[in-house]
C-alpha positions, 0 to 999 in steps of 0.5 A: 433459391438463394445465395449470398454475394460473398465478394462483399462484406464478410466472406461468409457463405449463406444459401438456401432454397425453398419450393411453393405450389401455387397456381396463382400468377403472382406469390409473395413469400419472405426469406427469413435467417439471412445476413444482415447488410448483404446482397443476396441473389435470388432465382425463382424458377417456374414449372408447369405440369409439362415439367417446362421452367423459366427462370428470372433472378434478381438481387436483393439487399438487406438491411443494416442492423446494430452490431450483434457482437461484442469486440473480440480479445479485449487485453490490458497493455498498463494499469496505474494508480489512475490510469488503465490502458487496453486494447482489443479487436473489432467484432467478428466480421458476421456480427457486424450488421454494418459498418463499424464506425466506432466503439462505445466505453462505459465505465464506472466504480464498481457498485455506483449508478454513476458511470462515464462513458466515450467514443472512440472511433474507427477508420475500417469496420475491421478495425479494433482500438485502443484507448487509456482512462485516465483520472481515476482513483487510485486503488479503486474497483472499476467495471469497464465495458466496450461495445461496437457501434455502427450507423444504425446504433450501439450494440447490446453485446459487450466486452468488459473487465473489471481491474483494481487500480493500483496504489498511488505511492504516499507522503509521509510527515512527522506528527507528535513526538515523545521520548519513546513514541512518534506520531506518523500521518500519510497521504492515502494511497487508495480506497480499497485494500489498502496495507502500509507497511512503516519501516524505521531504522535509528541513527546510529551515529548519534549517541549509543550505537545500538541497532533498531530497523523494523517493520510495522503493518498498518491494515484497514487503510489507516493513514496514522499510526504512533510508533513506540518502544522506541529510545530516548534522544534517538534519531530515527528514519521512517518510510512507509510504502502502500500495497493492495492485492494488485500492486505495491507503491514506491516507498515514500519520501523518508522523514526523520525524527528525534526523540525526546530526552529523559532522565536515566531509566537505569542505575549505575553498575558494579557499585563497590563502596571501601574504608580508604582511612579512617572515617573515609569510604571510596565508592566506586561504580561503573557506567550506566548501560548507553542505551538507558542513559537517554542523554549525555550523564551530567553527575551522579548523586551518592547518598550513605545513610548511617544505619544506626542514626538513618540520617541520608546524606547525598553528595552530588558529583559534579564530574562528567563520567566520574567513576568514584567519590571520596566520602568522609563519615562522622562515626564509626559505624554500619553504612549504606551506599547507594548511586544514581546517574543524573542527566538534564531531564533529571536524576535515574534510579537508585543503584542497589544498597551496599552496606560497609562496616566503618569502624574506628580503627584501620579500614578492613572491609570492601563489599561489592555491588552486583546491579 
């Protein structure tokens, strides 16, 4: 018979018994299935024919063994974009085979034969641990696993996880520019799964107050973009912020840009074109829309041609903000009016024509543009 010292080590109960005929004065057998690392009494208890027994007991111990569990209740406590803390428990006390002095920390990127390992060690078998990875890279597949160690050696049970680091916040800066597109470029905030999301809003302080707040995605970890359909000489903020499945970064340092001037990209509204006196036309004309004058309207440029001759005359006003000009004619006869806004960059279309009959006596008529 046998039985197991449960007052060391592990509490663990384990006994058995087993019967030998023999009549040999000397037997040796083994005792399979025991524990590992503990003290075992064993009885041998001796009868003869006349159902007389003797008995003798002694003690047996066994020997340590590598640990044949995995650490238990393994629990992520913070994951950055290179760092991952966990922690967990020691291996359950029947699977220890010894002492548990330390734990053995394999990991890798998820994929590669390159791996790192370290030790972390205990102070009592009963002990878990605690431990943070630090340097790695951010929004990256990572295998980790952990395994008891004790005198004798390394357990093969494991206990792992597998995490995706979470995005490391990027830094954005201004590229190129033009007058309706800028070029952004950041940091990359990771290798895998990576989603930017640019964010902009124009200054509506300067110039035209006109709203223009957006949002624009940037997939397949791309780290450039160019934003167009934007305003002429506008000012614009942008900030961009990184996510992947497992996190989402800060937004990052804002950065603004400016985009460049151009001519007007429309023409003067409501141009109206009247005989004031004889041989005389006033054409009047209304602003051009602010969002499309794309800089501040130097002059405007007012050209008549003389339909029946189809000679052009173009007479620039000098005036900022000018809303009309007086326009002598040398004959009577059937004209066209048109009007173009000028800025620094250069002149914008062309209002539409209007045509106005100058006749040799009194001014009778007034035609009005709708463009």
């Amino acid at each position: 018979m046998w039985e197991r010292d449960s007052s060391m080590g592990c509490p663990y109960e384990d006994e058995g018994s087993m019967t030998i005929s023999t009549s040999d004065e000397s037997y040796n057998t083994t005792i399979s299935g025991v524990q590992e690392d503990s003290e075992y009494f064993v009885s041998v208890t001796a009868v003869n024919s006349d159902d007389n027994t003797t008995s003798n007991i002694t003690t047996a111990s066994t020997d340590e063994d590598i640990p044949s569990g995995a650490p238990m209740n393994v629990t992520l406590t913070d994951l950055t974009p290179t760092s991952v803390s966990f922690q967990w428990g020691s291996v359950d006390c029947i699977h220890r085979n010894g002492q548990i002095t330390g734990y053995s920390i394999n990991y890798n990127i998820q994929g590669s034969s390159e791996s790192m390992s370290v030790l972390v060690t205990v102070n009592s078998p009963s002990d878990g641990g605690t431990y943070t990875i630090i340097a790695l890279e951010p929004s990256e597949m990572y295998d980790v696993e952990i395994a008891a160690q004790n005198t004798i050696g390394t357990a093969l049970n494991t206990s792992g996880f597998t995490i995706l680091t979470h995005v490391a916040v990027p830094a954005l800066s201004v590229g190129s520019l033009t007058s309706v597109s800028v070029d952004l470029q950041w940091t990359s905030s990771g290798q895998q799964q990576v989603t930017y999301q640019i964010s902009l809003q124009r200054d509506t302080s300067i110039g035209c107050p006109y709203e223009d707040n957006r949002n624009l995605t940037v997939t397949n970890g791309l780290t450039a973009a160019q934003v167009a359909g934007l305003e002429e000489d506008s000012r614009y903020w942008f900030a961009v912020t990184a996510s992947n499945p497992a996190s989402s970064s800060d937004v990052s340092n804002t950065v603004s840009a400016m985009t460049e001037k151009a001519a007007p990209t429309a023409s003067p509204t409501s141009v109206v074109a009247s005989e004031i006196a004889l041989l005389k036309i006033r054409v009047v004309w209304g602003p051009v829309e602010c969002i499309h004058r794309n800089g501040a309207i130097t002059s405007y440029r007012v050209c008549h041609t003389n339909l029946d001759t189809l000679s052009e005359i173009c007479i620039p006003s000098s005036a900022d903000g000018a809303t009309s000009l007086d326009i002598p004619v040398s004959s009577a006869a059937l004209y066209s009016v048109r009007v173009a806004a000028v800025n620094d960059l250069g002149e914008g279309p062309f209002s539409n024509e209007v045509q106005i009959e100058v006749a040799p006596g009194e001014p009778l008529t007034e035609y009005i543009s709708l463009s």
